[in-house]
Structures are given as C-alpha cells and as structure tokens.
C-alpha positions in Angstrom: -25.1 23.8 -4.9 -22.8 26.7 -4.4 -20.5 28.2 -6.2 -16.8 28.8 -4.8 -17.7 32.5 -3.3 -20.8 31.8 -0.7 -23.1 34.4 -0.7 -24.0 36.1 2.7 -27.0 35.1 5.1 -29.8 37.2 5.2 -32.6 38.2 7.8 -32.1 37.2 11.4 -28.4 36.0 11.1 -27.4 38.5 8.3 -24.6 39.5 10.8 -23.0 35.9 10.3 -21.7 34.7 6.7 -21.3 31.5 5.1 -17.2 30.1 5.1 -16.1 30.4 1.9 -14.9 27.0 0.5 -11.1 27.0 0.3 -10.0 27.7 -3.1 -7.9 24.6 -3.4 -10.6 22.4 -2.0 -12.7 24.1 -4.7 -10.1 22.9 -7.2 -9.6 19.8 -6.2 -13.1 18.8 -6.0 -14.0 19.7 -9.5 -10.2 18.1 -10.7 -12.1 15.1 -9.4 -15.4 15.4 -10.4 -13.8 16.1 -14.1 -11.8 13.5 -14.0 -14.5 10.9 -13.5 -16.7 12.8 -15.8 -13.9 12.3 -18.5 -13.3 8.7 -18.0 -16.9 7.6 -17.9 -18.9 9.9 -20.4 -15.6 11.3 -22.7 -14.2 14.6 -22.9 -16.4 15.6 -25.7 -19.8 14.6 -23.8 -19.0 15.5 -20.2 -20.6 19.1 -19.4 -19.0 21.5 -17.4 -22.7 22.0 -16.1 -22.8 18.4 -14.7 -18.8 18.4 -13.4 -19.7 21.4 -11.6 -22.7 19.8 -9.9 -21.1 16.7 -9.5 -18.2 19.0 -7.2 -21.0 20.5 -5.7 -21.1 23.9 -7.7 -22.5 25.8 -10.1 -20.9 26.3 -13.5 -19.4 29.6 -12.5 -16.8 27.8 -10.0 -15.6 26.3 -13.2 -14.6 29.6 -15.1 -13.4 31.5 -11.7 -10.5 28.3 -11.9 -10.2 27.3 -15.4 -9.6 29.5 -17.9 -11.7 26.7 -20.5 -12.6 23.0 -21.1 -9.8 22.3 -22.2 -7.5 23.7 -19.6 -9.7 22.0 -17.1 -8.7 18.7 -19.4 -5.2 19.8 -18.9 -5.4 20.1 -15.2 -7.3 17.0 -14.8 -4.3 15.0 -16.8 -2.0 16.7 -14.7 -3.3 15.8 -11.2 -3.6 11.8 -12.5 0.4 12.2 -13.4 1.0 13.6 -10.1 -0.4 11.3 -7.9 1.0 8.5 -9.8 4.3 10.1 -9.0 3.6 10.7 -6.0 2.4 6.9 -5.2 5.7 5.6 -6.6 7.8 8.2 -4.1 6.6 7.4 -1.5 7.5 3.4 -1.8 10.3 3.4 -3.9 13.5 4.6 -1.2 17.2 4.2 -1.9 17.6 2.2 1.3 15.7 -0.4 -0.1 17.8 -3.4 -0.1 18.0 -5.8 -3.4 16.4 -8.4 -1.9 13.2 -6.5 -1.4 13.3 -4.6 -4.2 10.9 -6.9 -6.1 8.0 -6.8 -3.1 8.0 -3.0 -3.5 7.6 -2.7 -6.8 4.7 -5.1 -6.6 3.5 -2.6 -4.1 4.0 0.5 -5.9 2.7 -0.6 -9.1 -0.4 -3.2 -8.2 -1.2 -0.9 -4.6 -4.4 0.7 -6.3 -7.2 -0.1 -8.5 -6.2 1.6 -12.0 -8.9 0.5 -14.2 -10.5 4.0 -13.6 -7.2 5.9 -13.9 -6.4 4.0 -17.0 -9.7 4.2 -18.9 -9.2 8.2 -18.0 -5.6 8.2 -20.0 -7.6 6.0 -22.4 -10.0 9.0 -23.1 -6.9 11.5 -22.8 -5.1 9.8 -25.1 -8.4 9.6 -28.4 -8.7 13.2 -27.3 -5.1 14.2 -28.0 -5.5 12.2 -31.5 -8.9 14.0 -32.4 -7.7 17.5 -31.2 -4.0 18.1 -32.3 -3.9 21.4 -30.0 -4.3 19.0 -27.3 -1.3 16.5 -28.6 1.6 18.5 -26.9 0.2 19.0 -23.4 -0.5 14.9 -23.7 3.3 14.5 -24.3 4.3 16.7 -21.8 2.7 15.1 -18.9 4.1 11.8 -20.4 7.1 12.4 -20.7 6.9 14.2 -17.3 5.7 10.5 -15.8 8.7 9.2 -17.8 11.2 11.4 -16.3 9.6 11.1 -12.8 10.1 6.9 -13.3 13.9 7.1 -14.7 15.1 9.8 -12.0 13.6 6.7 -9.3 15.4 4.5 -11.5 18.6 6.3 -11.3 18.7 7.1 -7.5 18.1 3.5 -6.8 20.6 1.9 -8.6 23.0 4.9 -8.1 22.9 3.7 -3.9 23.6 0.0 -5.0 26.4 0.2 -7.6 26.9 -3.5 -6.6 23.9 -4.2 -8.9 23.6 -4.7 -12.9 20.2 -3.7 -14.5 21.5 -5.5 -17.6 20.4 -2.4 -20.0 20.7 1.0 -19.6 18.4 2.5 -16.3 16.6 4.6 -19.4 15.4 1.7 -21.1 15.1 -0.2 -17.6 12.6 2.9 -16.7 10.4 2.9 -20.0 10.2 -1.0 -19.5 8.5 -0.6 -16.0 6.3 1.9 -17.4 5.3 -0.3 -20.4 4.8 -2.8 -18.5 2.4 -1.9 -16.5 -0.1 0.0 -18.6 0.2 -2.7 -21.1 -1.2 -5.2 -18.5 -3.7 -2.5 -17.6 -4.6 -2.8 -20.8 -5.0 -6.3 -21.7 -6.1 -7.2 -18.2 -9.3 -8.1 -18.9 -7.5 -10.8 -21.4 -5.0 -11.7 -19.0 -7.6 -12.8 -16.6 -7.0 -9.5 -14.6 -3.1 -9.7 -14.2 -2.1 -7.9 -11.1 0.3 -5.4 -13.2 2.3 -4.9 -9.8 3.1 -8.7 -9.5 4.1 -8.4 -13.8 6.4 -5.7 -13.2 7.9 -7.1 -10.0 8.8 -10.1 -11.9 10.3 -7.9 -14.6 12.9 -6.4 -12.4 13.4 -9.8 -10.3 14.2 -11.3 -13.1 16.5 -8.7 -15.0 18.6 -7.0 -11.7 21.5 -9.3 -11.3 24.8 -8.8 -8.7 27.6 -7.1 -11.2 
C-alpha cells in the first residue's frame, strides 16, 4: 500500500523516484472504495483503515483529502448524485423527438445496475436519521438531484411546446424521480422491475399532443 505522497527509492536507483499518484486519482479511488465500504458494512462499521486499503493506501491518504469521516461520507454522497446526473445528461437531449422520448427514458433510468447505488442512499439515508448533523448535507444533495431532474424536465418540454405533460413539469420531475427509486426499492417484490421500462411507461403514458 502507499499513501498518496510515494516516498523516494533508495540504494542503486535513489537517483529515480516513485510518480506520485495524481491527487484526483487518489480521491477518486478512496470516493470509491468508501462508497462500497458504506453500502456493504454501514457508515458506522466501515474503517477508514480498511477504505484506505481497499483504494490502495494507508490511512494517512484519508486525512491529507478529507478533513473527517464524515466529510468523507459527504463526498461519497456527492460523487453518487453526480454521476447520476451526469448519466441522465448525457441521454436526455432537447432534440429528442416525442416519439422517442419513452425509449430514452428507459435508457437513462434502467442503463445501469442500481441495486448497489441504492443500498448506498439506503445507508445514507439511516445515517442522516441517526446523526442529525448529517440531515442537511442529505437534503442538499437531494434536492440537488431534484433540481438536476426538473431543469431536464424543463429544457425538454420548453423545445416541444407542442406537447402537454398534463401537470406541472415540477411535479412531472419528482414523479420520475419517485418512480424510479420506489421500484429500486420494491424490486425484489416486483420480480426485479426494470425501473427504466416503469418510468418510461410513466411518461408514455402521461405526455399527450396539446
């Protein structure tokens, strides 16, 4: 294991040193390794000891990035809402035509496996509720996701004024968010419900020509 800054050869090959891992490779490795850690053992049993082995560091990597535990928890829930976002950009275009719109949503929403995403937000979400401290950064990466889903929402609909949503986009957007982690949810109920072919059908079924 090594720790972000690689210590210097010695003897023969002194004159050469070890590249220093990248700082935002460093980051990102341990955002993952944390992550996983989270969602598998809890925030309360996962050691910062085993995250930073896991990453491929020693302990000290953690502390020369996070200023705690729980900013590292912070982080972590940050980087899930990001690439959720980020996943839903990169589908979701204004110059999508009604007609498709459904097999892109199925796309953006059913593209990935999200039982491991959605047992992390699982974890996230007991920890908020256990540690109140925690509660407001929780809401602000929701609501973050939220805003991120309604300003798709908006664009969309504001390049194809020929079409009705039949409710206001807002309560369109927190529908297709609902939607989807509730089948996450109850998929092992639903006999694993694709949640992109649910919330496809959603807005098949509720876009309508004005």
């Amino acid at each position: 294991m090594t720790d972000a800054p690689e210590p210097h050869t010695t003897g023969p090959d002194r004159t050469r040193s070890v590249p220093r891992t990248p700082r935002a490779e460093v980051r990102e490795r341990l955002l993952t390794a944390g992550a996983r850690a989270f969602a598998e053992q809890g925030v309360h049993e996962a050691r910062l000891d085993d995250i930073a082995a896991a990453a491929g560091f020693s302990k000290g990597a953690v502390y020369s990035n996070f200023s705690s535990k729980e900013d590292l928890v912070g982080q972590v829930m940050q980087r899930a809402t990001n690439l959720v976002l980020r996943s839903l950009q990169e589908l979701v275009r204004v110059d999508i035509e009604a007609a498709d719109v459904g097999d892109v949503v199925r796309a953006a929403f059913g593209r990935h496996d999200q039982s491991a995403q959605f047992a992390l937000l699982s974890e996230l979400r007991g920890y908020a509720i256990r540690h109140p401290e925690f509660m407001p950064e929780f809401v602000r990466q929701r609501r973050h996701l939220h805003d991120g889903v309604r300003e798709l929402v908006h664009r969309w609909f504001a390049a194809h004024p020929e079409l009705d949503p039949g409710m206001p986009l807002d309560t369109f957007a927190t529908l297709l968010v609902a939607a989807n982690s509730g089948t996450v949810f109850d998929a092992p109920a639903l006999d694993d419900a694709n949640p992109g072919d649910v919330v496809a059908a959603l807005v098949e079924a509720v876009i309508r020509p004005r």
